[in-house]
C-alpha positions in Angstrom: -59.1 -41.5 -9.1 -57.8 -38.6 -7.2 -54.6 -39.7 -5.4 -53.0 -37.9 -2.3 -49.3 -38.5 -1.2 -47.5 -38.5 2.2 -44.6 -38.1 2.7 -42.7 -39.1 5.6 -39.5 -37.0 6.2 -39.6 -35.8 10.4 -37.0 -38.0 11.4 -33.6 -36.6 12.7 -31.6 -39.8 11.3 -29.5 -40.8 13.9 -27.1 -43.0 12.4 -25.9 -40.4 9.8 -24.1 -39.1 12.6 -24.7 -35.5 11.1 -26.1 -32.7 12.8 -28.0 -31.9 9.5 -32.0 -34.1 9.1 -31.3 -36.7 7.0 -33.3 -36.2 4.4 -31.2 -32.8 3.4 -28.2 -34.7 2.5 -27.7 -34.7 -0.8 -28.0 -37.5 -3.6 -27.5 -36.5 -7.3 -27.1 -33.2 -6.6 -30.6 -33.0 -4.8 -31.8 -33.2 -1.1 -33.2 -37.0 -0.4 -36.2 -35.5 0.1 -36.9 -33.9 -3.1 -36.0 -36.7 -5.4 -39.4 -38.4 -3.2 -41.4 -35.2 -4.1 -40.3 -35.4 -7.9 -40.9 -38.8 -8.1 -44.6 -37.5 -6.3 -45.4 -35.4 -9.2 -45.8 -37.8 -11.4 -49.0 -39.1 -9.7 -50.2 -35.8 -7.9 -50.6 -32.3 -8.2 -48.2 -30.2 -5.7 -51.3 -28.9 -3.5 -52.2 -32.8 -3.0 -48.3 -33.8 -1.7 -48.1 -33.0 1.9 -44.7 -33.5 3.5 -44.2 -34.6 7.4 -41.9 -32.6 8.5 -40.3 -32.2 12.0 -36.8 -32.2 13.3 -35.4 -28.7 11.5 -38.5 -28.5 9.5 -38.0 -24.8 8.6 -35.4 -25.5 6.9 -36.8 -28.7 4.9 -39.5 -26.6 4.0 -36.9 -24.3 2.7 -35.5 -26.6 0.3 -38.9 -27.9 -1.4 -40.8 -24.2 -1.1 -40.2 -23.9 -5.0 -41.8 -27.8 -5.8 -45.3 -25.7 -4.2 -45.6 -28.9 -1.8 -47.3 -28.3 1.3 -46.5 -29.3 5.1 -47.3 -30.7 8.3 -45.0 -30.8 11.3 -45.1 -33.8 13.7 -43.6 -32.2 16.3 -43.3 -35.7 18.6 -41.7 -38.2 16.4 -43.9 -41.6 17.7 -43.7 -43.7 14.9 -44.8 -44.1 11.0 -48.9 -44.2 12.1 -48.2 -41.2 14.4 -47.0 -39.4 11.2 -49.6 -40.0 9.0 -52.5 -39.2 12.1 -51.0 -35.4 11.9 -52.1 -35.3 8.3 -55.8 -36.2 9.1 -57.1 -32.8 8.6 -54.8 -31.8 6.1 -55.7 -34.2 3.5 -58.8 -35.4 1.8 -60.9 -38.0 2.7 -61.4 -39.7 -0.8 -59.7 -41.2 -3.8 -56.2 -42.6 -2.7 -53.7 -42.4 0.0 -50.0 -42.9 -1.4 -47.4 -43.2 1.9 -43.8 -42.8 0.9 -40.2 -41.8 2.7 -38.1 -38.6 2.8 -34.9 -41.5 2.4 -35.6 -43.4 -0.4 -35.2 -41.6 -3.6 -34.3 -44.2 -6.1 -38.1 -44.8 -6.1 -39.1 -44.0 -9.6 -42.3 -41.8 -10.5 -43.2 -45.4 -12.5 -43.1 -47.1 -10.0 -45.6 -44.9 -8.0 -47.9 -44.9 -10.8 -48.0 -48.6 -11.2 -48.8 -48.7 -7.7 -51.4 -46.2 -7.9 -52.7 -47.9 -10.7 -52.8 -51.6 -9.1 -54.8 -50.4 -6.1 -57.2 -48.3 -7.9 -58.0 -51.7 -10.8 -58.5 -53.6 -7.5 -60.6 -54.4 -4.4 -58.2 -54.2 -2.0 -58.3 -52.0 1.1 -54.2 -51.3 0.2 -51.2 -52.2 -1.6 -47.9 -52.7 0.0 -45.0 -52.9 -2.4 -42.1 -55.6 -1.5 -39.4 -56.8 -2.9 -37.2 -60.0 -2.0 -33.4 -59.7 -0.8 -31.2 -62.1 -0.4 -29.9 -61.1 3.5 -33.3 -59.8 4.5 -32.1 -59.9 8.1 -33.4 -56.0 9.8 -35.9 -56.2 7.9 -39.8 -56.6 8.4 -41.4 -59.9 6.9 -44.3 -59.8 4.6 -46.2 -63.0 4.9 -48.4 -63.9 1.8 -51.9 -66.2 1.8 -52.9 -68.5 -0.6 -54.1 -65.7 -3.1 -51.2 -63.6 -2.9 -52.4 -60.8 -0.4 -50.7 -59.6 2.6 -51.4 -61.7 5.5 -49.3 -60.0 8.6 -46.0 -57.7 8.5 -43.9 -59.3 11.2 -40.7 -57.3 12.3 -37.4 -58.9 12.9 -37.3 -58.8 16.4 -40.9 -60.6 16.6 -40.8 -63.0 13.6 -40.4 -66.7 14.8 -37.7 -68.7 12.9 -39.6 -69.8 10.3 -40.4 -66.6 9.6 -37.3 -65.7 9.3 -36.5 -67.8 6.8 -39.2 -65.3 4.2 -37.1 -63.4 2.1 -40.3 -60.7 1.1 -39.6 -57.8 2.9 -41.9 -54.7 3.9 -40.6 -51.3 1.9 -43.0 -49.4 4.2 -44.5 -47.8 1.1 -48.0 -47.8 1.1 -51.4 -46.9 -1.2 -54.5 -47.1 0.7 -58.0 -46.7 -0.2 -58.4 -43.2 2.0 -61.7 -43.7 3.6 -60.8 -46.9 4.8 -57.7 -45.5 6.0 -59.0 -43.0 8.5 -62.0 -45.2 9.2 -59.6 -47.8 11.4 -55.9 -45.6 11.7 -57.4 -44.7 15.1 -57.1 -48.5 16.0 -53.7 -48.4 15.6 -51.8 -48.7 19.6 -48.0 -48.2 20.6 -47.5 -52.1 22.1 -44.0 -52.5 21.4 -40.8 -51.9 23.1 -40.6 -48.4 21.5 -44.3 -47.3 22.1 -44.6 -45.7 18.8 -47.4 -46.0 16.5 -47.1 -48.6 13.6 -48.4 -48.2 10.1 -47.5 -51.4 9.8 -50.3 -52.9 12.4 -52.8 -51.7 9.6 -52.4 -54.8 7.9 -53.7 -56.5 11.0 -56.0 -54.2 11.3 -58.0 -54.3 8.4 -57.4 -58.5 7.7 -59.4 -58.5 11.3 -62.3 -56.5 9.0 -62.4 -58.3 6.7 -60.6 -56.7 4.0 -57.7 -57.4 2.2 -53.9 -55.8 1.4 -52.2 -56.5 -2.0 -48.4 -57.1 -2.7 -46.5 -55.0 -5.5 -43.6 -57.1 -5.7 -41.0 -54.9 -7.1 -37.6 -56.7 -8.7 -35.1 -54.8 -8.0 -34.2 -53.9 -4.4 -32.2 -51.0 -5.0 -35.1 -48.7 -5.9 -36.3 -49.3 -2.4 -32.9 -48.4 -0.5 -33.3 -45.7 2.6 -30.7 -43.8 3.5 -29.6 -44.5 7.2 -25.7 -44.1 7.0 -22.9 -42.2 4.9 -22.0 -44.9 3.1 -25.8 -45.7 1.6 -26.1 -42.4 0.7 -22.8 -42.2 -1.2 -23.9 -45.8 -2.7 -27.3 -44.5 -3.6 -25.5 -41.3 -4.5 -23.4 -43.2 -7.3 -26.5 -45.2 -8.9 -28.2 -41.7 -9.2 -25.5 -40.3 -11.1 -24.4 -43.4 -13.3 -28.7 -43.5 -14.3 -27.9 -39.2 -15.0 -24.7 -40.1 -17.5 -26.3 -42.8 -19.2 -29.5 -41.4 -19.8 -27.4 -37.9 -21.5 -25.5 -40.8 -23.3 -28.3 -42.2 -24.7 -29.7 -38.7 -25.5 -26.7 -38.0 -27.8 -23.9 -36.1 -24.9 -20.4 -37.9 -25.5 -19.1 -38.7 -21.7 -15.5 -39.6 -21.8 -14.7 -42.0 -19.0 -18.1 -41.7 -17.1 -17.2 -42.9 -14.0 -15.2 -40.1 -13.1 -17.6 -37.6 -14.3 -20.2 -35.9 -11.6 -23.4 -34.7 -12.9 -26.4 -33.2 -10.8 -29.8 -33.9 -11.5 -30.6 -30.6 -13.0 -28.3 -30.6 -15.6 -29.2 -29.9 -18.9 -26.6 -31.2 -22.2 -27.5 -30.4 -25.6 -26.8 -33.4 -28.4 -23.1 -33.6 -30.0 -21.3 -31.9 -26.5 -18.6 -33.9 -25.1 -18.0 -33.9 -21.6 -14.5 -35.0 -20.8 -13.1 -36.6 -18.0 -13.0 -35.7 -13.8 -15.6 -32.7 -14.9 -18.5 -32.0 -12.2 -21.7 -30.3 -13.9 -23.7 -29.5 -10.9 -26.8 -27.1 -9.9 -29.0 -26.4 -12.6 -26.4 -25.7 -15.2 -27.5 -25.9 -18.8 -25.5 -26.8 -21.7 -26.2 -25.9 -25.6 -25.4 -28.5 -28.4 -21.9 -29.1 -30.0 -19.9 -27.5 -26.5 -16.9 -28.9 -25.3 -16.4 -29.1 -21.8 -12.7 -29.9 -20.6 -11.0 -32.4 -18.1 -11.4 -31.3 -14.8 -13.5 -28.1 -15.1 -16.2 -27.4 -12.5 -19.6 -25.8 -13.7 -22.1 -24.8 -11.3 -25.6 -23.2 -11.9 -24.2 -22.1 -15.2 -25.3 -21.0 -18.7 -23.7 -22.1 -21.7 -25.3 -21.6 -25.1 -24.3 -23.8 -28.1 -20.8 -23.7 -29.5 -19.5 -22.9 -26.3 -15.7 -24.3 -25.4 -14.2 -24.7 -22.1 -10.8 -25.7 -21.8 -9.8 -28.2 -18.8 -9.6 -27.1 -15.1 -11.7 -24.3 -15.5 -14.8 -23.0 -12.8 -17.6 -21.2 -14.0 -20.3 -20.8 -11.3 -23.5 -18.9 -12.0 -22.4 -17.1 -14.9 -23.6 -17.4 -18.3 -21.8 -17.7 -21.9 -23.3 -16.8 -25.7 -22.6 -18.8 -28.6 -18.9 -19.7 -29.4 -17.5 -18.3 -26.5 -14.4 -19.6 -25.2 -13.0 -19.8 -21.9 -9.8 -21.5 -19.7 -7.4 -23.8 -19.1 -7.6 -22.4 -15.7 -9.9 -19.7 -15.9 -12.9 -18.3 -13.5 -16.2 -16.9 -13.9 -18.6 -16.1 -11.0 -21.5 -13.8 -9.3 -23.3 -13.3 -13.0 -20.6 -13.0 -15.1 -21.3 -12.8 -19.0 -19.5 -13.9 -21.7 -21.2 -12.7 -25.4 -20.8 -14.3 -28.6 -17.8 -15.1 -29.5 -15.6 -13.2 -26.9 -12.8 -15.2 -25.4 -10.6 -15.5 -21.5 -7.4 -17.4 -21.6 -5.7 -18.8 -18.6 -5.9 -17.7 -15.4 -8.5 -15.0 -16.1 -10.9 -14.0 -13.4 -14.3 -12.0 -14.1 -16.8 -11.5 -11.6 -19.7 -9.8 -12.4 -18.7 -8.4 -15.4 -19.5 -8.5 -19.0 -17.2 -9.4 -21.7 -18.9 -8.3 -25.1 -18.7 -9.8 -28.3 -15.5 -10.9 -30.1 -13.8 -9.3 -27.2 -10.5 -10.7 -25.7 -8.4 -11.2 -22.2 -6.3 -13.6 -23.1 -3.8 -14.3 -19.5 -3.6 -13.4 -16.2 -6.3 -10.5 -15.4 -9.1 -9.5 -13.0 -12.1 -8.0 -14.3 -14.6 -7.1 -11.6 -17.5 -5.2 -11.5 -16.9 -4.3 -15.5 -18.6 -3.6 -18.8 -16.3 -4.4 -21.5 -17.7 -3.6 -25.1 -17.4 -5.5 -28.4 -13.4 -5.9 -30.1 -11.6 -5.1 -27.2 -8.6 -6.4 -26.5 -7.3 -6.6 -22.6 -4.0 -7.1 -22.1 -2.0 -9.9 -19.8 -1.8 -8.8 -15.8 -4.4 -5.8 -16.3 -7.2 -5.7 -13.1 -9.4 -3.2 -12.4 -9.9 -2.1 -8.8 -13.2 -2.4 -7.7 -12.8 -2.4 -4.1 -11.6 0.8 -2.1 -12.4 -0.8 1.1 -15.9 0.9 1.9 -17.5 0.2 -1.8 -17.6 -1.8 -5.1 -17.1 0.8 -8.3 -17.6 0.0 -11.9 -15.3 0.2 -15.1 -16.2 0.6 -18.8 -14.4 0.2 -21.4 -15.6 1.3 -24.6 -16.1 -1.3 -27.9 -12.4 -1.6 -29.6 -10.8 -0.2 -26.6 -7.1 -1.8 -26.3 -5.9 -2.2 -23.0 -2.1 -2.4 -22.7 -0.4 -5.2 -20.2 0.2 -4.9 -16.6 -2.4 -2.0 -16.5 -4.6 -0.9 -13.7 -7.8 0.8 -14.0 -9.1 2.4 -10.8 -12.8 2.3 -10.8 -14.9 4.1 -10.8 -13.3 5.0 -13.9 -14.4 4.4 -18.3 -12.4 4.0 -21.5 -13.4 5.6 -24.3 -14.5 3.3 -27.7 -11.2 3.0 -29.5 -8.5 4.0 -26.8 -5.4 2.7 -26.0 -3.8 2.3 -22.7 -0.4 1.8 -22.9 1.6 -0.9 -21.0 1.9 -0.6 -17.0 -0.3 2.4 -17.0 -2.6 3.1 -13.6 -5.2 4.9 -15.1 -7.5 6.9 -12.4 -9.5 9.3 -14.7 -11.9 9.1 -17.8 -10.3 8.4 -21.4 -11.5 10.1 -23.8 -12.5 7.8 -27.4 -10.0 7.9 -29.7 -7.1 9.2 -27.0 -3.6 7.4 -26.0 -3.4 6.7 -22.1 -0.1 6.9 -20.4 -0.4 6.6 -16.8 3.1 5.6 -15.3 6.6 6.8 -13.9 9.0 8.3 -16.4 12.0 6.1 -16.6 15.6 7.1 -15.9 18.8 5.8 -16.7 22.1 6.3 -14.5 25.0 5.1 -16.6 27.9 3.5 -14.5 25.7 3.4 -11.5 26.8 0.0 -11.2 30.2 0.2 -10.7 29.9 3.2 -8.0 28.4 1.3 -6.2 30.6 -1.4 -6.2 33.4 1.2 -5.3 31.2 2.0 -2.3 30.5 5.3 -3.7 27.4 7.3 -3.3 
C-alpha cells in the first residue's frame, strides 16, 4: 500500500533556550531532523516525505536538500492538526498517512515499518504507537477498551485522577488510513486553553463515526524521546552514539575504551581498524580495513584508504590518504589535502591543500601549502613554503626525488626540479633546475676575538 509521511519539524523549541529551531541541533553527528527523515526512507520514497517546516525553515530545508525530501511551511504554528491541514494539497489522498516529529530521532526505520505494516493488515481507521513509563506525569494518557483500541487521548492537564493513574502514554506518532484522514481533519476545533488544533482530538473524532484507532505498544520508551532541553538532547545524543560503536564493534572495528570515543553517524570503519581512545570520527569520514587510528586524533569528513596509520592527537579534516600512509603524533591535514601511498608527515607537520606523493617524506615541523610534492622526496624539518603574499595564494612543486634541506623556505610561486637538492636554511625564490644544488642564504663570517673587544668596550 502506498504510504506517505509527515513530518512535523515548524516548531521554534523554546525550552532549548537556543536561538537555533530545535530540530537543527545535532544528535550523532546529524540534525534531529534528519535522523526522522532517514528513519522515513525505510517506508517511503523521498518525493512521498513531506517535511513541515516553519520557524527558520530556509535553513532546515538547507540541511535535508540532499535526502530529495520535499516541504511545506506552516507559517502560524497552531498546533499538531494545524500542521498536518497545510499538507492537504501537497500529499495524496490514498494508501497511508504516517505522522512523525522533527525531535524524536531514536525512532527506528523498524519501527515505522511495523507500524505501517499493523495498520495496513488491519481495519482500523489508525494506529497510534504508545509505550508505558513509569513517571508518565506531562504526558497525554491513552485510554484502552475492552479489545485493545484507542478509546480517548486525554492530556495531563484534563485527565481526572484515575486517569492519571494510566501509565500508556500518547507518542503523538500516528499512521492513518488517508482518506479517512482528510474526510473528518476538518472537524478538528482549537477548544483548549492554547487554541491550537489537536491531532490528538482525531481519536474522538473518528470513535464518534464509528471507527476505530489501534495501539502499537512499543517497549522501550527511549525510542520515543523528543528533544525539548539540552540535556535530552545530549542524553539522546549518547544512546545514538553507544548504538554507532557497538554496531562497528560487532561489524569487526576494535574500539578501545568506547565510552570515550565520538563517532558520527556517517562514518564508515573497515574490519580489523582499531580506534583508540578520546578519538572523534565525525562527518562522513570513511575508513579502510586494518588502519590504526590514535588516542586523541580528530578526523572529520576524511578519507582514509586501508593500511592507513595515524598516530595520536592528530586532525585531519577533509583530506584524503592512500594505502599505508602515515601521519602524526600531532600532525594536520586540511582543505583537500592528499596523502599517496605510502608517503609519510611526522609531528607537527601542516599541509593544506597540497599533495604529498608516494613514498615521499616530511618528517617534523613544516608547512606545506598550496604544494605538489612528487614521489621520493624528502622535506626537511622547519621547511614552509610561502603561499601567501598578502593579495594571492601561489603554488610550489617539487619534482619526484627532490631533497629539500632543513629550515628552508620556498617562495611560491616557485618549482624544484626532479632530483635537486636544497641545501639547509636556503630561501629559494627562483626555479631549480633537475639535477642542480640550491644554495640560497647569507655567506657566513667569522671575527676571531670579537668577544673580548667587546668586553674591553672596544669597537
Amino acid at each position: 500500500m502506498n504510504t506517505t509521511v509527515v513530518i512535523l519539524a515548524a516548531g521554534l523549541g523554546t525550552r532549548m533556550k537556543s536561538k537555533r529551531a530545535k530540530v537543527l541541533h545535532k544528535a550523532g553527528g546529524l540534525p534531529l531532523v534528519e535522523h526522522v527523515v532517514n528513519a522515513a526512507l525505510g517506508i517511503a520514497e523521498p518525493e512521498r516525505i513531506v517535511v513541515v517546516v516553519g520557524h527558520q525553515a530556509a535553513q532546515v530545508r538547507a540541511a535535508l536538500a540532499h535526502t530529495g525530501v520535499r516541504f511545506v511551511e506552516q507559517k502560524e504554528q497552531k498546533g499538531t492538526g494545524h500542521a498536518l491541514l497545510m499538507c492537504r494539497d501537497a500529499v495524496p489522498r490514498d494508501g497511508l498517512l504516517v505522522v512523525g516529529y522533527g525531535d524524536v530521532p531514536l525512532l527506528a526505520a523498524s519501527t515505522f515499518r511495523r507500524l505501517v505494516d499493523l495498520q495496513a493488515n488491519s481495519d482500523m481507521a489508525a494506529t497510534l504507537i504508545t509505550t508505558r513509563l513509569d513517571d508518565p506525569t506531562g504526558y497525554g494518557r491513552v485510554l484502552i477498551d475492552e479489545a485493545g483500541r484507542v478509546r480517548a487521548i486525554v492530556e495531563q492537564k484534563a485527565a481526572t485522577p484515575e486517569q492519571l493513574k494510566v501509565n500508556l502514554i500518547n507518542s503523538g506518532i500516528y499512521c492513518f488510513r488517508a482518506d479517512l484522514l482528510w474526510r473528518y481533519i476538518d472537524r478538528i476545533e482549537p477548544n483548549n486553553p492554547a487554541h491550537e488544533y489537536y491531532l490528538t482530538d482525531m481519536a474522538e473524532i473518528l470513535n464518534a463515526e464509528g471507527y476505530h484507532l489501534g495501539n502499537m505498544e512499543v517497549s522501550d520508551a527511549s525510542e520515543l524521546l523528543g528533544i525539548n532541553t539540552r540535556l535530552e538532547l545530549a542524553a539522546v545524543d549518547r544512546i545514538l552514539r553507544e548504538r554507532k560503536a557497538r554496531q562497528l564493534m560487532l561489524d569487526g572495528v576494535t574500539i578501545e575504551k568506547p565510552e570515550t570515543v565520538t563517532i558520527d553517524a556517517r562514518v564508515s570503519i573497515g574490519r580489523d581498524t582499531v580506534v583508540e581512545p578520546f578519538t572523534r570520527i565525525l562527518g562522513a569520514t570513511t575508513i579502510g580495513e586494518d588502519c590504526v587510528i590514535g588516542a586523541g586524533a580528530v578526523l572529520c569528513d576524511a578519507t582514509l584508504a586501508d593500511g592507513v596509520e595515524v598516530a595520536p592527537y592528530t586532525h585531519i579534516e577533509a583530506s584524503r590518504l592512500d594505502a599505508g600512509a602515515h601521519i602524526g603524533p600531532f600532525a594536520r591535514l586540511r582543505m583537500g589535502a592528499h596523502l599517496e601511498a605510502g608517503s609519510s608527515v611526522g609531528n607537527f607537520v601542516e599541509l593544506k591543500k597540497s599533495v604529498l606523493g608516494s613514498g615521499s617524506k616530511a618528517q617534523h615541523l613544516a608547512y606545506l601549502g598550496d604544494s605538489t610534492i612528487g614521489e621520493k622526496v624528502n622535506i626537511g624539518a622547519g621547511t614552509i613554503t610561502c603561499n601567501y603574499d598578502g593579495k594571492k595564494k601561489s603554488p610550489t612543486r617539487i619534482g619526484d626525488r627532490a631533497f629539500v634541506g632543513s629550515n628552508s623556505t620556498l617562495v611560491a610561486p616557485v618549482e624544484i626540479g626532479a632530483d635537486s637538492y636544497v641545501g639547509a636554511g636556503s630561501v629559494i625564490t627562483a626555479a631549480v633546475p633537475e639535477g642542480s644544488l640550491a644554495l640560497g642564504r647569507g655567506r657566513q663570517v667569522i671575527k676571531d676575538g670579537w668577544v673580548a673587544r667587546r668586553k674591553a668596550g672596544a669597537d
